[in-house]
Backbone bond lengths (Angstrom), bond angles and torsions (degrees), N, CA, C in turn:
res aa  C-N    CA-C-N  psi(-1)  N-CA   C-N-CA  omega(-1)  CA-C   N-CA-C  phi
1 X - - - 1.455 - - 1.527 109.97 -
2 X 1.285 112.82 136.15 1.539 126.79 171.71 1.317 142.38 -103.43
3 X 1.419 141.96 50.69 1.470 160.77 -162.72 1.547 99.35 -46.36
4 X 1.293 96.69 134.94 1.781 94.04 176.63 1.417 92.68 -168.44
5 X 1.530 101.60 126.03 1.291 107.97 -178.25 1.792 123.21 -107.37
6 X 1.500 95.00 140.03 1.278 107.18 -163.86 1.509 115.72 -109.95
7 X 1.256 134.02 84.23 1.715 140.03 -161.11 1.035 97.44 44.05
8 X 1.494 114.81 63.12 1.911 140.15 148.97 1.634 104.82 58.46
9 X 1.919 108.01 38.10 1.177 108.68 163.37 1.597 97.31 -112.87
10 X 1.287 112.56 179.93 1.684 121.31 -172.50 1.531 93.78 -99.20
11 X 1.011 111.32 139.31 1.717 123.71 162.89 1.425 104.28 -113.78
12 X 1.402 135.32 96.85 2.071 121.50 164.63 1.130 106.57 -80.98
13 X 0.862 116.72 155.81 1.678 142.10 155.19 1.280 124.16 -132.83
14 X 1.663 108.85 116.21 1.614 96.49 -139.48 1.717 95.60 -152.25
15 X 1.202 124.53 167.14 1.717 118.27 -160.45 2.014 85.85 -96.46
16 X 1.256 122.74 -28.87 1.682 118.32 164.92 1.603 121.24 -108.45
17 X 1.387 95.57 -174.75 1.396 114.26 177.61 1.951 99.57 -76.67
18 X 1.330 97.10 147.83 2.243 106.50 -178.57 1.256 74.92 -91.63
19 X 1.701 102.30 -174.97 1.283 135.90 -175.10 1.748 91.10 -117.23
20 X 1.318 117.84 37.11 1.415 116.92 -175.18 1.968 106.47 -112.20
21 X 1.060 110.88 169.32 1.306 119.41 165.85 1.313 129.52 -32.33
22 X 1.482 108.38 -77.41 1.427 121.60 159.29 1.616 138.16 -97.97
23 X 1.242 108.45 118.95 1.586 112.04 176.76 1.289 124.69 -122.17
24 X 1.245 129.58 152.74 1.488 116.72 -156.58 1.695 97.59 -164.18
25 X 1.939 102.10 108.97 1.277 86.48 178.23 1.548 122.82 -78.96
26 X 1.583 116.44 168.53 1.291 97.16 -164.89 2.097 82.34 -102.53
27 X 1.862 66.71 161.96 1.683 85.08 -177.46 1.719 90.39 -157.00
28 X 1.349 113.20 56.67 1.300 116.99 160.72 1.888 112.13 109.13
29 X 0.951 83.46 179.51 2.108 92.13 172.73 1.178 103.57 -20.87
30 X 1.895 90.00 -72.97 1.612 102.76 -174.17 1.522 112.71 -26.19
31 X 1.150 123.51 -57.87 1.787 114.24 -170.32 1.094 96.23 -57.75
32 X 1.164 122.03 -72.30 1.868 122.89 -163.85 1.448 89.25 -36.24
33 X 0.962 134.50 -72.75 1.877 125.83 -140.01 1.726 90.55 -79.28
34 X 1.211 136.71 -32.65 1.783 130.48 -169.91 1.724 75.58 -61.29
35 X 1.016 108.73 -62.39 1.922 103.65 -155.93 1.150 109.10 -52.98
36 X 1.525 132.89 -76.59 1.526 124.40 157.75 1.232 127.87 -10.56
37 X 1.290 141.28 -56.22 0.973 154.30 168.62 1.728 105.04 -56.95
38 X 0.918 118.28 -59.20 1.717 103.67 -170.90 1.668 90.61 -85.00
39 X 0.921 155.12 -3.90 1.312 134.23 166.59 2.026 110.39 -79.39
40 X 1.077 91.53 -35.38 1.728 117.62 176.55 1.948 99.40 -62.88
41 X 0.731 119.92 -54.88 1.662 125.48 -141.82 1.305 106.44 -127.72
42 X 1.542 130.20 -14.84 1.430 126.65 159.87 1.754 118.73 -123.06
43 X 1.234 97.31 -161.29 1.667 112.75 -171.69 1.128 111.95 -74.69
44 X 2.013 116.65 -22.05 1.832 142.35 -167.44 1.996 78.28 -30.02
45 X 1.731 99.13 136.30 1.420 89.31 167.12 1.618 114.54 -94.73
46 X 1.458 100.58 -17.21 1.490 113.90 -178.45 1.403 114.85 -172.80
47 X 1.397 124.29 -178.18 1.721 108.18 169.77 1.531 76.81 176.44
48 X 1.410 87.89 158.74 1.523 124.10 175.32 1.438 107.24 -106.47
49 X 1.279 136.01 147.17 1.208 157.28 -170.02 1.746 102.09 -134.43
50 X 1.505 118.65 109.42 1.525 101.58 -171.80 2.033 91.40 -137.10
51 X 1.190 117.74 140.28 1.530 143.78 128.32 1.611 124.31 -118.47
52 X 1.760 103.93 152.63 1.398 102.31 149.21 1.266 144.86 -16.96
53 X 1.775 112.15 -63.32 1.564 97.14 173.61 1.519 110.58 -115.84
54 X 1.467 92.44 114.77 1.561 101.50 -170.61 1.624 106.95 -73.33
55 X 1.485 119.04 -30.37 1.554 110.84 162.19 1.779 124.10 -33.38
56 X 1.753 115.02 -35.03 1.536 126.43 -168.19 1.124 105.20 -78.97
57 X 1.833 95.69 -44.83 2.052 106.00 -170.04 1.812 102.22 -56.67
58 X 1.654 110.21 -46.52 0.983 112.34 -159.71 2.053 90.09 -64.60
59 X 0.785 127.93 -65.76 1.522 127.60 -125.45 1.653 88.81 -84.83
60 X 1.943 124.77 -17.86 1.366 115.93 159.58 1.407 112.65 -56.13
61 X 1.488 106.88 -39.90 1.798 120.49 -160.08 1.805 89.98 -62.49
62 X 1.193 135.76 -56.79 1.241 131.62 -148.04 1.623 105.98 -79.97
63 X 1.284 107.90 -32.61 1.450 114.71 -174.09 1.771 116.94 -78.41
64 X 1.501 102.84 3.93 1.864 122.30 168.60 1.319 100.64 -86.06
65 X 1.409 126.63 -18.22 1.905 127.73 168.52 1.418 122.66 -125.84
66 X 1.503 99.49 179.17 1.341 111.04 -173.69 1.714 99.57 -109.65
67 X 1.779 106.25 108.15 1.080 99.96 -154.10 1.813 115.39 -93.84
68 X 1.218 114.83 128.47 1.808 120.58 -168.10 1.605 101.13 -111.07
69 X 1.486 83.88 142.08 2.048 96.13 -173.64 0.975 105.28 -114.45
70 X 1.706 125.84 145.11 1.527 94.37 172.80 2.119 80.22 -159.80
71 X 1.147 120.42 175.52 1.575 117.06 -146.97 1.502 84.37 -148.52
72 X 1.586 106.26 157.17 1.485 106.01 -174.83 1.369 91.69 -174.96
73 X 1.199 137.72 149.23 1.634 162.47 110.03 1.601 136.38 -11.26
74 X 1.303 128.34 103.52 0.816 120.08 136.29 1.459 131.82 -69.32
75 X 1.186 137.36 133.39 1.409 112.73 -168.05 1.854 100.80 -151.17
76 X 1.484 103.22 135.79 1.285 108.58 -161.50 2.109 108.69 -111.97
77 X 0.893 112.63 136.51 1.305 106.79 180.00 1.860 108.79 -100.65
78 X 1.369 113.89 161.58 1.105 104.75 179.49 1.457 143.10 -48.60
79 X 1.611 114.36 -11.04 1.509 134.75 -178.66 1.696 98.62 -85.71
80 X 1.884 103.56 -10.59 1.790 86.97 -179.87 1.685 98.41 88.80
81 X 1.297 131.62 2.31 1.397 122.75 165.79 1.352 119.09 -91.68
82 X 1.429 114.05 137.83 1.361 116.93 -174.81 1.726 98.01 -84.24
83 X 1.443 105.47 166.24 1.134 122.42 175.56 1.789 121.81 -117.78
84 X 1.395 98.52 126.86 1.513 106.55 -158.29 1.582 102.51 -121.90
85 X 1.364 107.88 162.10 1.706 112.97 171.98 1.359 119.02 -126.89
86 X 1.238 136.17 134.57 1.522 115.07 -172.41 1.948 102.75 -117.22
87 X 1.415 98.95 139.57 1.962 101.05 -177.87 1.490 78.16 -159.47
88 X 1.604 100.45 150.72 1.060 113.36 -156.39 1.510 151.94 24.10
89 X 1.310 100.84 52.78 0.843 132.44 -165.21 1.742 130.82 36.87
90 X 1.371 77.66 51.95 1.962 106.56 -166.30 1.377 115.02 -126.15
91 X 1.250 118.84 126.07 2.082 105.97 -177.99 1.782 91.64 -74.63
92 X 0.973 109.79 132.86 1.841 102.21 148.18 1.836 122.32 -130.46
93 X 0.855 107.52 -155.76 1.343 109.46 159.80 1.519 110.58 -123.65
94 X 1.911 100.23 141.55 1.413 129.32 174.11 1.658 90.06 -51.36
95 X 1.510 106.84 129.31 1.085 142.68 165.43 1.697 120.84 -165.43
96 X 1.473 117.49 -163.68 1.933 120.42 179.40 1.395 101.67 144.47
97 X 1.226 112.52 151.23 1.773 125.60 -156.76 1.725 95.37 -89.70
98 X 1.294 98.81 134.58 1.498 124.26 169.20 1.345 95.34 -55.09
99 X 1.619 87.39 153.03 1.493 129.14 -141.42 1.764 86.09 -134.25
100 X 1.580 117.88 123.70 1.215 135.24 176.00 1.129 119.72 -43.59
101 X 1.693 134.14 122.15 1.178 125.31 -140.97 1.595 152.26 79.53
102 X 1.332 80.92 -33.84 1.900 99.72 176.85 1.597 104.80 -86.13
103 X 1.418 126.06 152.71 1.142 153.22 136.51 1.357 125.93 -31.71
104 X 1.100 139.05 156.91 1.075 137.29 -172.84 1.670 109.40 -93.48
105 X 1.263 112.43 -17.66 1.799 126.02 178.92 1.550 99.74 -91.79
106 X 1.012 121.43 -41.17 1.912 136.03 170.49 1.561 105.76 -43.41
107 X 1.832 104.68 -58.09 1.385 100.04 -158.73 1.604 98.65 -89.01
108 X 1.330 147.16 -24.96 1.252 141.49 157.64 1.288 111.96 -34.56
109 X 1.473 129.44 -71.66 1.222 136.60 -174.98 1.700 119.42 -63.94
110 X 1.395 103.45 -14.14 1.485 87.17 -177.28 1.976 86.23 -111.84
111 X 1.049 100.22 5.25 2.502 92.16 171.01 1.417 92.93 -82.26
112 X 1.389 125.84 -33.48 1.380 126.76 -149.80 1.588 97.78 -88.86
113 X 1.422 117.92 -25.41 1.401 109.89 -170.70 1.686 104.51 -97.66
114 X 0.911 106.85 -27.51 1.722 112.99 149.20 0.970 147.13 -44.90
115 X 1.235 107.45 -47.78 1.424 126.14 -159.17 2.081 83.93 -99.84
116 X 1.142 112.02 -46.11 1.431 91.94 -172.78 1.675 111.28 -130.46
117 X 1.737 111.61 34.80 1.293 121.29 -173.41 1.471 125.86 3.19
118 X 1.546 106.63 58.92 1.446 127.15 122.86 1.369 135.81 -66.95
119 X 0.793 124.43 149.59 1.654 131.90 -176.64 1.690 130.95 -117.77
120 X 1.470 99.14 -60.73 1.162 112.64 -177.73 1.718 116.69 -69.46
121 X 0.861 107.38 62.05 1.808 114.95 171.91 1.247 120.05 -102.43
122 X 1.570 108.96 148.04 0.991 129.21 155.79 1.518 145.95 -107.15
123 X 1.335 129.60 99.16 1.545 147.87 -143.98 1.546 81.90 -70.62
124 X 1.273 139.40 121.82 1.371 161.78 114.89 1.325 123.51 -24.14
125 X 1.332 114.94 -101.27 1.605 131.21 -170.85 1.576 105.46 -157.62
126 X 1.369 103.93 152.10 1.595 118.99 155.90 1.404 112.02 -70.97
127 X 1.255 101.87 115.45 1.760 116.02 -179.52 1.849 89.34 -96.76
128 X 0.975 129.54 -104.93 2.253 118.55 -168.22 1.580 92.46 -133.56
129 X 1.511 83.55 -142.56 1.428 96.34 -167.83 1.944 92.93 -156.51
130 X 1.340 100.84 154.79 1.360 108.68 -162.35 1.944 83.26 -122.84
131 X 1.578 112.54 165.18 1.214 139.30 154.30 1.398 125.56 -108.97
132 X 1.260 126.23 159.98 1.426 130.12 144.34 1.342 111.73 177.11
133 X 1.421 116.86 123.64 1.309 130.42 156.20 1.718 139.02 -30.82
134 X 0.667 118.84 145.26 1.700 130.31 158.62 1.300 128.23 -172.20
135 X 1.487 117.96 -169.82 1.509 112.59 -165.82 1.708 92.46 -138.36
136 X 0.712 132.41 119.58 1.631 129.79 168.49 1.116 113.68 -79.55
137 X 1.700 119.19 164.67 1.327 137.97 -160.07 1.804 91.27 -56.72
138 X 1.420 118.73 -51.44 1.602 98.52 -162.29 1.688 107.48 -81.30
139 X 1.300 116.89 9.43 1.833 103.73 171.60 1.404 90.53 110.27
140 X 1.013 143.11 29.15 2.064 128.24 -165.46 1.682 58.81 -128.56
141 X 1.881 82.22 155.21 1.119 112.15 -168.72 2.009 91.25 -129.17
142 X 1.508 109.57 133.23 1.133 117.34 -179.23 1.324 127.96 -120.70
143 X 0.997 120.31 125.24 1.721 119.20 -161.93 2.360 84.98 -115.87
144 X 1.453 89.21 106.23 1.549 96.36 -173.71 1.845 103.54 -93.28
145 X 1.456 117.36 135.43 1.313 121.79 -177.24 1.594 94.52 -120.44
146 X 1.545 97.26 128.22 1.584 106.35 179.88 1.896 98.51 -104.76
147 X 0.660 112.61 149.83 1.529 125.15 177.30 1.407 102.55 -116.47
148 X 1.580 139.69 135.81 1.458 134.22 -172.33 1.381 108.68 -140.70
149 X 1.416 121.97 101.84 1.551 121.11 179.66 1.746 114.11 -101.07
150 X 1.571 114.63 143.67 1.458 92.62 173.51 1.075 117.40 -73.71
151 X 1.293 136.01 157.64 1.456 134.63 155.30 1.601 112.53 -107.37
152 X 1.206 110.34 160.66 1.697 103.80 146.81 1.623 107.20 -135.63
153 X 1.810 101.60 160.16 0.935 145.62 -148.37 1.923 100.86 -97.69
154 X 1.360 114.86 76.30 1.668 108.82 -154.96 1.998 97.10 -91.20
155 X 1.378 117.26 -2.82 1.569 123.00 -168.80 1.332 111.44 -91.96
156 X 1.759 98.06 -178.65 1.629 96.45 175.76 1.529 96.06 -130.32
157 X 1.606 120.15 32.74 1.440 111.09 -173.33 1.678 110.43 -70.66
158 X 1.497 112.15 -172.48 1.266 104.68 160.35 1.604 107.39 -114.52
159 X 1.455 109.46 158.51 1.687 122.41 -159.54 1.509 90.63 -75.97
160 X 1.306 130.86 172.53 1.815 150.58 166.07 1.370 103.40 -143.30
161 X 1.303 102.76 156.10 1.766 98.79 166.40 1.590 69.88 -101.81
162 X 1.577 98.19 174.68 1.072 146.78 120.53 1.508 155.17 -53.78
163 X 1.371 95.28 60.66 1.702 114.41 -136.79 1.802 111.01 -65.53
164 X 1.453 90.87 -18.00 1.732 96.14 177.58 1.344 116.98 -85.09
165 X 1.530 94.02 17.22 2.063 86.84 -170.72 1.942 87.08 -129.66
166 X 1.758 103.69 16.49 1.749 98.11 170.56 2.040 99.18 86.54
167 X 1.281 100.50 17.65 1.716 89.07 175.14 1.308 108.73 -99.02
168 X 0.920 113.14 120.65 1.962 111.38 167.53 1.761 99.60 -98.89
169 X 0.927 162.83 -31.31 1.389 153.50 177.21 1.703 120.54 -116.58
170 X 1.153 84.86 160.27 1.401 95.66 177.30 1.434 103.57 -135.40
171 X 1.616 143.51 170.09 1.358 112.68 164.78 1.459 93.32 168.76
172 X 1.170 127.82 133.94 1.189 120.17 -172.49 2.128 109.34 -111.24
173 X 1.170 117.11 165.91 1.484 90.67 -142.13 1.618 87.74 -145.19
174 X 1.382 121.39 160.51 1.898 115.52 -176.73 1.675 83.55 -113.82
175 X 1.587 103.07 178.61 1.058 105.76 178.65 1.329 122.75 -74.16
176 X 1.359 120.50 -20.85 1.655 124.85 176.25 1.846 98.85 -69.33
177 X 0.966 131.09 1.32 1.247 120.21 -173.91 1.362 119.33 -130.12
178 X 1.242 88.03 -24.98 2.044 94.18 153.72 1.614 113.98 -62.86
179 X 0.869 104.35 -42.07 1.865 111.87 -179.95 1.581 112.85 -65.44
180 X 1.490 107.24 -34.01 1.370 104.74 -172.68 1.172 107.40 -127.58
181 X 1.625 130.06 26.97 1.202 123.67 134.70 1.488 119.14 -152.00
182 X 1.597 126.59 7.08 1.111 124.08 148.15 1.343 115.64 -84.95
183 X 1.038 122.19 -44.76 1.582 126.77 -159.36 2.191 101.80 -66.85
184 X 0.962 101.31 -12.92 1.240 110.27 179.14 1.683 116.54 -76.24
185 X 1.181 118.70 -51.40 0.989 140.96 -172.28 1.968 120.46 -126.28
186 X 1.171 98.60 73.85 1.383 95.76 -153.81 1.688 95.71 -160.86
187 X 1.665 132.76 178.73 1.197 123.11 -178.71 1.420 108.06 -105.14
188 X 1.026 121.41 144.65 1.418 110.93 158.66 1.648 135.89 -45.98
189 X 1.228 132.55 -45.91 1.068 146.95 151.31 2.047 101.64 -24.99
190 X 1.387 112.87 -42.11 1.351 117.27 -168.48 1.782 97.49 -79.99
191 X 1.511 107.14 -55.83 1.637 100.80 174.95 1.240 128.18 -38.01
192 X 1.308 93.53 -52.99 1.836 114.35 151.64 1.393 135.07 -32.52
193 X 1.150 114.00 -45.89 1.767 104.13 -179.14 1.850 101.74 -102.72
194 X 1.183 106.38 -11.79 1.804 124.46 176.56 1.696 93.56 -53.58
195 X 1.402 102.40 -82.59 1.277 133.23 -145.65 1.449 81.04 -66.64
196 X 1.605 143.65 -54.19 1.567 132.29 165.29 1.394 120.38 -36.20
197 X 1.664 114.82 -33.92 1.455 117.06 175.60 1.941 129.24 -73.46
198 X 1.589 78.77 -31.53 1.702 79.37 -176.77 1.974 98.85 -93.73
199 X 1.485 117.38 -1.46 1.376 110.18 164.31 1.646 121.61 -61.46
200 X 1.260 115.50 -39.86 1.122 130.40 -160.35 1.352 95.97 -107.83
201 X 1.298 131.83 11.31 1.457 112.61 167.45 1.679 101.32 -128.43
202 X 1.745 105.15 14.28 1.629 104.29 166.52 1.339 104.77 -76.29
């Protein structure tokens, strides 16, 4: 199954029918673009899109955009606090789209030291990969792939935003405080690979 969010609604793509509102088998483009479109342009809170071979659904679904990669960090310091960035007045996680040539472990570690000029990390594991749509100012339509590795946090520097890339904070955060002040204001896509992290470390 494939979650991809479309102006912070759920899009599935999935080999059955959800237990959700809307489902729609696919029978070509046509599905992909009816679904887009009512998640885009109405109230639809979400919908599933389901066939058999979800390998076809997927690789029609991707070939409707212009597809951008980009890799980012979770990253934990020794107290067990995650590390967060806030721009527009949103917590997210340090991440930014690979850079020609680089790796996908390369470009995580060097968004993360950017974005919140830390250094001393340590690259962990590939935890998934997140989606989400948009349309840019000239009409291209973008299907964005986040890549999410853990890191840890082995220093005693102090965090910076990165103020030329729109960061005003930096801030590293426990789990009682992700809930009650990231999880509030934050993307879904982020609840999302969070809530995957503390699964696998119950």
């Amino acid at each position: 199954m494939y979650k991809v969010f479309v102006n912070e609604k759920k899009l599935t793509l999935s080999k059955y029918p959800e237990d959700i509102e809307k489902n729609l088998r696919y029978e070509g483009f046509a599905s992909l673009e009816i679904a887009v479109d009512l998640l885009q342009n109405t109230s639809c809170p979400g919908m599933n899109v389901y066939g058999e071979n979800l390998d076809e659904l997927w690789e029609d679904f991707t070939h409707m955009f212009r597809v951008v990669e980009a890799a980012g960090g979770i990253v934990t310091n020794s107290n067990g606090e995650v590390l967060f960035i806030k721009r527009l007045s949103r917590w997210d996680l340090p991440k930014g789209k690979v850079e020609k040539g680089e790796s996908l472990e390369q470009a995580a570690l060097r968004e993360v030291e950017e974005e919140t000029g830390l250094k001393e990390l340590i690259l962990e594991e590939f935890v998934n990969n997140t989606f989400h749509i948009f349309t840019e100012r000239n009409g291209d339509r973008i299907l964005k792939t986040t890549y999410w590795f853990k890191m840890s946090y082995v220093g005693n520097g102090v965090a910076k935003p990165q103020t030329e890339e729109g960061i005003t904070a930096v801030d590293w955060k426990s789990d009682a405080r992700i809930k009650d002040e990231v999880f509030p204001s934050t993307f879904k896509n982020i609840k999302l690979i969070l809530n995957e992290v503390w699964e696998k470390n119950l």
